[in-house]
C-alpha positions in Angstrom: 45.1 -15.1 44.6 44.6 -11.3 44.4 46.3 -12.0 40.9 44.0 -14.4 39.4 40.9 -12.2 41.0 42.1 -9.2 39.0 42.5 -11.6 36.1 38.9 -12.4 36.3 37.6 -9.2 36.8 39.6 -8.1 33.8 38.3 -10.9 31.4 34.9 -9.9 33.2 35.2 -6.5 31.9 36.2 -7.2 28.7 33.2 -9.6 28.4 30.9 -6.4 29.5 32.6 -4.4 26.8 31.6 -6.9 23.9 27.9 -7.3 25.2 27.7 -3.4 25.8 28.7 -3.1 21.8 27.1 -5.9 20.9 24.0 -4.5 22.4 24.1 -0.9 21.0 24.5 -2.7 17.7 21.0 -4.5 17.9 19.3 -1.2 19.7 20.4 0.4 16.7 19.5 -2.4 14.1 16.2 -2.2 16.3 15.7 1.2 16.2 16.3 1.2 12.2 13.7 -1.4 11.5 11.0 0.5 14.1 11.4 3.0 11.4 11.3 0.5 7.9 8.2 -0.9 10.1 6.0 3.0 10.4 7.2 3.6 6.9 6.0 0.3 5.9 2.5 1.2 7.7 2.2 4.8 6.3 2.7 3.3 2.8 -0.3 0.4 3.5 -2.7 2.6 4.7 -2.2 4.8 1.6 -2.4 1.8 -0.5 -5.6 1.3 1.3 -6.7 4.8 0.1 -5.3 4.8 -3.2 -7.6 1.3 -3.6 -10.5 3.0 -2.2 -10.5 5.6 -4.6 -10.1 3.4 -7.6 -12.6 1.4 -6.4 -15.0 4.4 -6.0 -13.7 5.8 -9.6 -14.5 2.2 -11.3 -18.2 2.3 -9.7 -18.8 5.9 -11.4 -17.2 4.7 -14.6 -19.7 1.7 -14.2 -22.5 4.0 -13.6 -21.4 6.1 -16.5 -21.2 3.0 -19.1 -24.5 1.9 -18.2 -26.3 5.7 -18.6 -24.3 5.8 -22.5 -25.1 2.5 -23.0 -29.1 3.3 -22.5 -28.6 6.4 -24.6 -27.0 4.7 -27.1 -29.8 2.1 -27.2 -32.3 5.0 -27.5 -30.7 6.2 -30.4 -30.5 2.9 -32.2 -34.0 2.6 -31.7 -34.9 6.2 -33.3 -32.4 5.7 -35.6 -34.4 2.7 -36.8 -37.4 4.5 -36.6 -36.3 7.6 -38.9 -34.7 5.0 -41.5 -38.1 2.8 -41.2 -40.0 6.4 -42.0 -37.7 7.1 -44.6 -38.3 4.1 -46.5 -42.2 4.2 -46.0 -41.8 7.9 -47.4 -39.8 6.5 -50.3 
């Protein structure tokens, strides 16, 4: 009896070994993926910037466009207006 106890206890430990390995295995897959995950977050949030900034960029390009685009009308229209002088003079 004292046979087939240590028996078990043997097969008990060996059991314990396995989950004990099999546990630091998935602490340390856990542990790896805790780090994939805050590199994961540090790269949205400067994704988050980076769109910010272009966003902010393409609004003062916008603003930009529209301020030439007025100064270019205003020289289309003098430009008619010298070449409409220029034939009255002619």
């Amino acid at each position: 009896q004292v046979d087939a106890q240590l028996l078990v206890v043997q097969k008990l430990e060996e059991k314990e070994r396995g989950l004990q390995s099999s546990l630091a295995a998935i602490e340390k897959e856990l542990a790896l993926r805790s780090q994939a995950l805050e590199l994961n977050k540090r790269k949205a949030v400067e994704a988050a910037q980076l769109a910010e900034d272009l966003r902010a960029q393409g609004e003062h390009v916008q603003a930009r466009l529209r301020e030439l685009q007025v100064c270019a009308a205003e020289n289309r229209a003098a430009k008619d207006k010298e070449s409409l002088s220029l034939k009255r003079a002619q």
